[in-house]
Every structure is written in structure tokens, then in C-alpha cells.
C-alpha positions in Angstrom: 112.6 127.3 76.7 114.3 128.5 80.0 117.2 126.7 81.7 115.4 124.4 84.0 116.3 124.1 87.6 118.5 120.9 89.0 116.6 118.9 91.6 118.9 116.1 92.2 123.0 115.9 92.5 122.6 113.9 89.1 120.6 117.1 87.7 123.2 119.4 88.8 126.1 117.4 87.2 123.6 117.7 84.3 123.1 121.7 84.5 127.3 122.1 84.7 127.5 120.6 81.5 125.3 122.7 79.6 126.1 126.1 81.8 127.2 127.8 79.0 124.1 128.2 77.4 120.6 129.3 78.3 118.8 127.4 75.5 118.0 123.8 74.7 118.2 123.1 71.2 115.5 120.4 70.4 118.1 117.5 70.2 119.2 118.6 73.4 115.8 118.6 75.1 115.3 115.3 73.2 118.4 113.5 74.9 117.3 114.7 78.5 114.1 113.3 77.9 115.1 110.1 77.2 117.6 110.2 80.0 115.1 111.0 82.6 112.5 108.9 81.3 115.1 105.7 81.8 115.6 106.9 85.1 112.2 107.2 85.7 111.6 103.6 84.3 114.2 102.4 86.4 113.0 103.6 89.7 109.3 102.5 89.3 110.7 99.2 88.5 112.4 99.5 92.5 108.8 100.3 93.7 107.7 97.3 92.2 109.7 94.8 93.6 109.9 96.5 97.0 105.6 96.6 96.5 105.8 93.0 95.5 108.1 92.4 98.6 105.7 94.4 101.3 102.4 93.0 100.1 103.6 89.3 99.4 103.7 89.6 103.5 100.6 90.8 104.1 97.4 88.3 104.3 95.2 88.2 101.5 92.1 90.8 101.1 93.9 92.7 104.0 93.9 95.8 101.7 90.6 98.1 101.8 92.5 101.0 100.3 95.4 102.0 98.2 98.2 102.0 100.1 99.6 105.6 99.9 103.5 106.5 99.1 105.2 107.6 102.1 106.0 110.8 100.2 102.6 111.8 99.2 100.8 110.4 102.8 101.1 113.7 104.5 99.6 116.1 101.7 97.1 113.3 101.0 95.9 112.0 104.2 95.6 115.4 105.2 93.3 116.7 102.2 89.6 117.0 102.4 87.5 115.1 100.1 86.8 118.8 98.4 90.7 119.1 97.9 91.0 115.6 96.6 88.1 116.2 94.4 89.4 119.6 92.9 93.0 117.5 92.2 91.1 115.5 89.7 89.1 118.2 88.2 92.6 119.8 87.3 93.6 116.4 85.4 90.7 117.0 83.1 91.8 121.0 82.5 95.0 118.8 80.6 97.9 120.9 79.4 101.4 120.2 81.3 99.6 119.8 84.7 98.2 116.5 84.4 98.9 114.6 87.3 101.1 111.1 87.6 98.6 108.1 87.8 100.5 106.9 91.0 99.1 110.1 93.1 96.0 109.7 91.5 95.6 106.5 92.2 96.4 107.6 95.9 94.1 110.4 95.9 91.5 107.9 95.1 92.3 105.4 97.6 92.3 108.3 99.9 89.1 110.0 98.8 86.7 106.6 98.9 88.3 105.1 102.2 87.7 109.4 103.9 83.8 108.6 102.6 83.1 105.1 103.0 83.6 102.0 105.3 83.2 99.1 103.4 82.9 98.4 99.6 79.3 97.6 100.6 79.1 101.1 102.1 80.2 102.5 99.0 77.0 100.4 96.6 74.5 102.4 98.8 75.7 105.6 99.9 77.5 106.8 96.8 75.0 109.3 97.0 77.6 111.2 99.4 79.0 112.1 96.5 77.1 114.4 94.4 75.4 114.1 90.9 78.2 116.5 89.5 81.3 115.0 91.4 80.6 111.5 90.3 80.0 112.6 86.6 83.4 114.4 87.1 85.3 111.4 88.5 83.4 109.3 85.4 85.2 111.8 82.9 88.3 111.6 84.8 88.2 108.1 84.2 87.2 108.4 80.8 90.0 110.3 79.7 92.4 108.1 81.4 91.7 105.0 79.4 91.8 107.2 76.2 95.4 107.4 77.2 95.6 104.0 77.7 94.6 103.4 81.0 97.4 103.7 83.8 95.4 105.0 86.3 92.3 102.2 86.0 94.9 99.6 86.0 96.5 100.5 89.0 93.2 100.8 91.2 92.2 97.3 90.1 95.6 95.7 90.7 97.0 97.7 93.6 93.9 99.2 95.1 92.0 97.9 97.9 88.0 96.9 97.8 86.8 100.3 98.1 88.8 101.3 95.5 87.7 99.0 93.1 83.8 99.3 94.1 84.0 102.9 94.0 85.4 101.9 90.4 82.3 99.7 89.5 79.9 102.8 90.8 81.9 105.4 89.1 83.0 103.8 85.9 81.6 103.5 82.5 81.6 100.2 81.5 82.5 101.0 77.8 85.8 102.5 78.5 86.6 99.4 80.4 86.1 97.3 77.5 88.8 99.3 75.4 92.2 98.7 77.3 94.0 95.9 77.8 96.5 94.4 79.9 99.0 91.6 78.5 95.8 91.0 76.4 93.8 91.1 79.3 90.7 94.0 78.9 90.3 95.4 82.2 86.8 94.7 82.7 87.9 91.0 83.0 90.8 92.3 85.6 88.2 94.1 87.7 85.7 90.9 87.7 88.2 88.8 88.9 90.0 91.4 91.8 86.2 93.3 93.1 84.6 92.3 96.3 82.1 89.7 95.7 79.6 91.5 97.6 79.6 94.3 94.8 79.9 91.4 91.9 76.2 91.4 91.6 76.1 94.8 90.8 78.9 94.6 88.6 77.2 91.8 86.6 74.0 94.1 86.3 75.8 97.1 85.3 77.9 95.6 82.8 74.8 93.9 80.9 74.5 91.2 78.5 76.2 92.7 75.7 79.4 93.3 77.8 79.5 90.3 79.8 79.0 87.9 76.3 81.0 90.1 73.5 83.9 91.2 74.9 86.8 88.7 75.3 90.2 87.9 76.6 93.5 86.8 75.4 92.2 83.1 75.5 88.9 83.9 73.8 86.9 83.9 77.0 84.0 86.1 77.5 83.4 87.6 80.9 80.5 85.5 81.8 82.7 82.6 81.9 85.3 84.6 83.9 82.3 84.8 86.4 81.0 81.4 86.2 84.6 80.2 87.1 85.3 82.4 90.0 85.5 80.0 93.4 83.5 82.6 95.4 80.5 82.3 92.8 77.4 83.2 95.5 73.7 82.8 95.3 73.3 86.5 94.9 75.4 86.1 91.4 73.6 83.2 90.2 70.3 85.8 90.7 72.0 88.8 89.1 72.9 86.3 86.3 69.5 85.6 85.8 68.3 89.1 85.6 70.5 90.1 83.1 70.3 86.7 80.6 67.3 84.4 79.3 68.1 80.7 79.0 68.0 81.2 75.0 70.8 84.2 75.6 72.8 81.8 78.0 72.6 79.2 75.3 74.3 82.0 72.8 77.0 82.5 74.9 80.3 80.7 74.0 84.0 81.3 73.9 85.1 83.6 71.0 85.5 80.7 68.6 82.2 79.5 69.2 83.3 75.8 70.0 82.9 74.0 73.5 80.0 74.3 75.8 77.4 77.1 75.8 76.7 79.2 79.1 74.2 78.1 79.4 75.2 74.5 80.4 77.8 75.7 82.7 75.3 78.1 84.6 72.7 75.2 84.9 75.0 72.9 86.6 76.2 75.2 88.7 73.2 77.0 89.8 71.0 73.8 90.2 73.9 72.2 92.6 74.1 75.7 94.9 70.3 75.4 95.0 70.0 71.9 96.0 72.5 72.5 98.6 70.7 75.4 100.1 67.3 73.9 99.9 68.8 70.9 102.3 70.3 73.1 104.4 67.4 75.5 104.9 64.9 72.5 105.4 67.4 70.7 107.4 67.3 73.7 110.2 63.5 74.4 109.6 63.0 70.7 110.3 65.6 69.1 112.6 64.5 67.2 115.2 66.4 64.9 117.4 65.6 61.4 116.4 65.5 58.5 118.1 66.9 55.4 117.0 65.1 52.0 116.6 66.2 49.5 118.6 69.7 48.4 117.5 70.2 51.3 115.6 73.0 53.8 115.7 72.8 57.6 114.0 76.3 58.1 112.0 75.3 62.0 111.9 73.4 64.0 114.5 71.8 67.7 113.9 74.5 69.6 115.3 77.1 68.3 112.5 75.2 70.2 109.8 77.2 72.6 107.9 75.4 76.2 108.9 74.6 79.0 105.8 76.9 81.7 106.2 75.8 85.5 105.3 76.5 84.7 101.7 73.5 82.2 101.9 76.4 79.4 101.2 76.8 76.4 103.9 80.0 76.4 105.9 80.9 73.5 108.0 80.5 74.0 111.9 83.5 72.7 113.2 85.9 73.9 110.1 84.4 77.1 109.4 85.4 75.9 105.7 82.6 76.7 102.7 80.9 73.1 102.3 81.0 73.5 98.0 78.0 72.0 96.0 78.0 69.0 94.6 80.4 67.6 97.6 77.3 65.2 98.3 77.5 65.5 102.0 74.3 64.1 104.1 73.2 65.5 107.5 72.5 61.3 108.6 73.7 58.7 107.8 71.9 54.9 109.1 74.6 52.6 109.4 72.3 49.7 109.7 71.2 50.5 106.3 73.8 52.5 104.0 77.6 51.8 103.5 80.1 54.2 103.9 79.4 57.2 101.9 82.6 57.7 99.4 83.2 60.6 97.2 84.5 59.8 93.4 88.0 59.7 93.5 88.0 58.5 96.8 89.7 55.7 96.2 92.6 56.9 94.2 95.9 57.6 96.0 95.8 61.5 96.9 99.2 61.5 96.7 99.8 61.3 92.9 101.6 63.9 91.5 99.8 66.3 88.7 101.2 68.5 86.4 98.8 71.1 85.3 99.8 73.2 81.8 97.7 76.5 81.3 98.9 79.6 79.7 95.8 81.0 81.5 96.5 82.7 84.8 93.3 81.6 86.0 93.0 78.1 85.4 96.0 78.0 87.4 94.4 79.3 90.3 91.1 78.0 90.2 92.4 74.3 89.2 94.6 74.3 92.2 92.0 75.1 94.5 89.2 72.6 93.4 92.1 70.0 93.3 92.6 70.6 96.8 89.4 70.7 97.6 88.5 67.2 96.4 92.2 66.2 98.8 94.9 66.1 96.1 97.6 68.6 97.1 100.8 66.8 95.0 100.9 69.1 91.8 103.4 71.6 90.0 102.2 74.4 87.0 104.0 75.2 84.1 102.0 77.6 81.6 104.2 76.9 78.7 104.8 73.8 76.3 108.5 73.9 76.6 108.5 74.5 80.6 105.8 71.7 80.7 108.3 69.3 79.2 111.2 69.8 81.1 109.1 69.4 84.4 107.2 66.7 83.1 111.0 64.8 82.5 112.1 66.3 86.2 108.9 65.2 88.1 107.0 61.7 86.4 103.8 63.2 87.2 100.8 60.3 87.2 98.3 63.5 85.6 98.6 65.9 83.3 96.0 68.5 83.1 96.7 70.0 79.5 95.4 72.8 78.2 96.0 72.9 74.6 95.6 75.9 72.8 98.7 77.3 74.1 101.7 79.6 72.5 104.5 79.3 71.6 105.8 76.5 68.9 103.9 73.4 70.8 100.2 73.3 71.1 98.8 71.0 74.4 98.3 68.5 72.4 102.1 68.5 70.6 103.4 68.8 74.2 101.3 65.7 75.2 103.0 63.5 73.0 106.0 64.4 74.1 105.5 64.1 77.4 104.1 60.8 76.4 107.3 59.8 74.4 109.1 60.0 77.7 106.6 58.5 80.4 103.0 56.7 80.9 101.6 59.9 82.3 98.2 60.2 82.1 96.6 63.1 79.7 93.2 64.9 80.6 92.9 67.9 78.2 91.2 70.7 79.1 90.2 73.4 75.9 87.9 75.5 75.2 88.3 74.1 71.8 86.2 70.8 70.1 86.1 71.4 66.8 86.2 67.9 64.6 90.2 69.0 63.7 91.4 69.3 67.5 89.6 66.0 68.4 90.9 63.9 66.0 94.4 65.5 66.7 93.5 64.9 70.8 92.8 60.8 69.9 96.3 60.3 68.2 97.2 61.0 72.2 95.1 58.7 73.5 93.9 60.8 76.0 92.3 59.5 79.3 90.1 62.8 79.5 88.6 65.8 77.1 87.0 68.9 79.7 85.4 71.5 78.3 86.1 75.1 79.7 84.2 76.3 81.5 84.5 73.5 84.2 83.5 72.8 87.5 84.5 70.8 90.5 82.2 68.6 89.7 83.9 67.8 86.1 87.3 67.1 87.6 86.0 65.1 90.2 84.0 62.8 87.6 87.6 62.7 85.0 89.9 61.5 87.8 86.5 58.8 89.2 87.1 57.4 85.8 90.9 57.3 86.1 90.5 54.3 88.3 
């Protein structure tokens, strides 16, 4: 092997040492691999916090593209989509030239944002690219999830839309399906980060086998990933339907085949968006002004109605805010003849505080959101037993939302009755779990809720209406 040349100071201190020779021995070449790989390890940690730092700044889905090292922004930027395209036909010729998944990952970002506008612009002009090039990029891919994926997880977690569609067009579904994340595959990683205006594709591409059999750390399949997503659309509920019979939907379950099926999940949630668009689009076919009856005063006037936005979803007028189904809002409202319309849980203080215990990243972001939704914005996560406890004994929450298959040495259920050893908090346990073991456990807690995953808005509204 020949004396390799010092690119740093470090290196030079490096190349003193070992002057005397012109040789490595293989112990030798052994060491300064290891060395270098540290420092290597070292230094991408850096970029990740100063990434973290940069982008914790900037407003969410402001990214279209992969934001491109300032090192590598001059070569890239500057490269034609033939240049970029012959950079990944070298990473398939393998050998010692395979490129680093960070510029490849640029190069990508930088290719699909040179071709494309919008991740919309990418579903139906991919054709820009030809026949050969896209089968290229599709091996490209390929190959980097036989390695275990570096490159396909940093598009879907650091790229921008049009990275991640031109992913969905590009990508064979079945390599997604065979590297994980933290347990995580990364076809559940790019449902939850693509575009939802490329979702329907996504769900139509992927196919019933994909979206049912392949599951998570928590046993959930992707379906349910989908059918818990707070930007769910119309347009999903129709791909959805394409893809699955009500007897497949029905089949569908988490991996322990206990809980609810899909099939009542996707029936509550599709009949409540389609209720809500049917008054909205008879409402503006059919508005007139009315006149009142002598006497009689109209609560709620035409111009008050939430409007569909391009999604097909209503959005309030005045808010611009996404009206969500099952809310039970009414365009008018007699006063002479109806009391004030309340929602369930109306009447409970919105101020409690609520502790909610999930291991699962999402649950703690969708749970949050519907929570606010319905007014309640008191509440603290912990997705751990053991941190659940201590900030149960710090904060006297009123509510516990407890998940309870859970790691580590307490199960939800174990951490509920500790919590309850030290307080009156009330428990609603949310599992994907109801086998005849884990509810009779659950009783011995006494608790004052059992939701099965997946859940809606709906479901948490009607467990804290019967907390009253």
C-alpha cells in the first residue's frame, strides 16, 4: 500500500510518526482506521446538532429540497442534471469510489428540485426523466438499502418534498420494507414525512400486501400509520378504497391481531369526512338568504360557513383553520327553537392537566394535536414508565392517557398503579392490545377509559364526555 498523503495538520502529525517507513503493516492500517473513523463519527455528530440548531428555526414544511453542504453547493448547484445523473451511475460501478450518502443525498436534492417545481410536479412529469435514468436511480436505491440504507434515510428525514416524492416515484417499495430505523421500517418513515398530495399515490403503489403486512416497532401496520395521520384527505380515503375491499379492511389488524380491525377505523373516519363534505357542498349549492318569521332571530347566517379548501376539506372563513369531521358544527342555528349547541366535553374545565405516556413517537404527536383541537392545551409527555412516574409525582395531573404496552421493567398498566398509589388521577388506557389477560389486568386499575388504537378525535372526545 503506498504512504498516503496528510490532508489535515492532525494527518501530518500522523505521517511524522510513521516517516520512517513506506509500508503499513495491517495492524497499522487497522489503528488509522479506527482513528479516523472516530473522528469521522465525531464530526457528523457536530453537523447534527448544528442541523438540529438551523432547521429547529425554520417554519415547518419550509424545506422543498435537501439543503446542500456549503462545501459541496458550488460543484453541485453548478452540475447539470446529466452530471448529477452520471455521479450516481458511478456509485453502482462499486469498488473504492462509492460515494458518501451525505453528497448523494445532495446530489438528489439537487437533481429533483433542477427538474421539478413542486412534489406534485414531480407525480406527473417524471417522464423528464427517461425510462433508463429512472431504472438507474431505482438500482441506485436498491443497492443502498442492501447496505443498510444511509442514503434512503437521509432523503426521508432531511430531504425536502421533492425529495421524498421523487423517492415514492423512483423507489421500489420492497427495498423499503427491509431497513429499519430504531425499529422503525422506512416505508412507515416515508408515509408519515411525504407530501399529502403524493400520499394517494403512495398508498396505490405500495398495495395491500405492503400497507397490511409489514409492521413497526409497536406492531402497527402501515395502514394504521395512514389512518392516523391528521392531514388524512378525501383523496386518501379514495386511494384507500381502491387498493382494499371491506372483507380486506376487516383483515387488517395490529401484528398481534388484537384491537380493532381496519376496517372499523376507516368506516368511522371516512363516513364522518363524507358527511361533512356532503353539507358543505349542498350548503353552497343551496344557500339562500332566509328570512325570519316574525320574532325570530338566525344564530348563523350563510356567510359563516366553513368553505372546502383545494383538499376538498372545509376550512373555516374567518380562521382559515381546517373545520375536522365529527366537530358537529351547523351552518343555522334557530334560537327560538334549539339550545345552545355544546360539544362533549364542553363542560369539563379545559384547564386540567393531562399526562399522556406513549413510547410511540406518533401518538405523541397526533394525541397532542386532537387534544387541542377539542380546547385542552394543559398536558406534559413522558414515553417511558419510569419518566411517567416521576412527572406524574411532580405535576398531579387530573388525566392520564396510558399507553400500556410499553418497555422497559413497567408495562402502562404497572405504571398506572403506581401513579395511582400516589394520587386520584384519572386513567384512560390506550393499546393496541385487548386480549382477555390485559383486560383483566387493566380492571385491577379501575380504569376510567379503555381506547383502542387506532383512534380518532372522535374517541377521545366521547372518553373525556364520560369523565364528567
Amino acid at each position: 500500500m503506498k504512504k498516503r498523503i496528510p490532508e489535515t495538520r492532525e494527518d501530518t502529525k500522523e505521517e511524522r510518526s510513521t516517516s520512517s517507513t513506506t509500508m503499513y503493516s495491517a495492524e497499522e492500517v487497522e489503528r488509522l482506521r479506527k482513528t479516523y473513523e472516530a473522528k469521522l463519527t465525531a464530526l457528523e455528530s457536530k453537523i447534527q446538532v448544528i442541523e438540529k440548531a438551523v432547521l429547529s428555526k425554520s417554519p415547518e414544511g419550509a424545506l422543498l429540497h435537501t439543503p446542500v453542504p456549503h462545501s459541496l453547493s458550488s460543484s453541485l448547484e453548478n452540475s447539470t442534471p446529466a452530471q448529477l445523473l452520471e455521479l450516481f451511475e458511478s456509485t453502482l460501478k462499486g469498488g473504492s469510489n462509492k460515494q458518501d450518502f451525505r453528497i448523494l443525498t445532495s446530489a438528489w436534492g439537487v437533481l429533483f428540485s433542477s427538474l421539478f417545481l413542486s412534489s406534485m410536479e414531480v407525480q406527473s412529469e417524471i417522464h423528464k426523466l427517461s425510462t433508463e435514468n429512472q431504472a438507474m436511480l431505482r438500482e441506485v436505491v436498491k443497492v443502498d438499502c442492501a447496505r443498510g440504507g444511509k442514503f434512503v434515510f437521509n432523503v426521508i428525514k432531511k430531504g425536502g418534498n421533492i425529495d421524498r416524492s421523487a423517492l415514492i416515484m423512483i423507489a421500489d417499495f420492497q427495498d423499503l420494507t427491509g431497513i429499519k430505523q430504531d425499529g422503525v421500517p422506512a416505508i412507515h418513515l416515508l408515509t408519515k414525512a411525504c407530501d399529502k398530495n403524493i400520499r394517494p399515490l403512495l398508498i396505490e403503489k405500495a398495495g395491500k400486501y405492503l400497507l397490511s403486512e409489514v409492521f413497526d416497532s409497536d406492531g402497527l401496520p402501515v395502514l394504521f400509520i395512514i389512518l392516523s395521520l391528521g392531514t388524512l384527505n378525501i383523496y386518501d380515503i379514495d386511494a384507500i378504497e381502491k387498493v382494499f375491499s371491506k372483507e380486506d379492511l376487516r383483515q387488517v389488524m395490529v401484528q398481534n391481531k388484537t384491537g380493532r380491525n381496519a376496517l372499523e377505523a376507516f368506516t368511522e373516519i371516512s363516513t364522518q369526512m363524507r358527511e361533512i363534505l356532503a353539507l358543505q357542498h349542498k350548503a353552497f349549492e343551496n344557500a339562500q338568504p332566509e328570512v325570519p318569521a316574525p320574532g325570530e332571530r338566525i344564530a348563523g347566517t350563510p356567510e359563516n360557513l366553513p368553505l372546502p379548501d383545494e383538499q376538498g376539506m372545509p376550512v373555516d372563513k374567518k380562521t382559515k383553520s381546517p373545520v375536522q369531521p365529527g366537530s358537529g358544527s351547523t351552518p343555522i342555528v334557530r334560537e327560538k327553537d334549539a339550545s345552545p349547541k355544546v360539544k362533549p366535553g364542553d363542560a369539563m374545565n379545559k384547564n386540567i392537566a393531562i399526562l399522556i405516556v406513549d413510547d410511540s413517537g406518533l401518538i405523541r404527536r397526533l394525541l397532542p394535536k386532537q387534544l387541542l383541537d377539542l380546547g385542552y392545551k394543559n398536558y406534559v409527555l413522558a414515553k417511558s414508565g419510569d419518566e411517567a412516574v416521576k412527572i406524574a409525582e411532580e405535576t398531579k395531573p387530573y388525566l392520564v392517557f396510558m399507553d400500556i404496552n410499553m418497555p422497559g421493567k413497567l408495562d402502562g398498566i404497572a405504571v398506572a398503579k403506581e401513579i395511582r398509589k400516589r394520587s386520584d388521577a384519572r386513567i384512560i388506557f390506550i393499546t393496541s392490545r385487548s386480549d382477555k389477560n390485559t383486560l383483566d389486568r387493566a380492571k385491577e386499575v379501575d380504569p376510567d377509559g379503555y381506547i383502542l388504537k387506532p383512534f380518532t378525535e372522535t374517541n377521545i372526545r366521547v372518553a373525556l364526555t364520560l369523565l364528567e
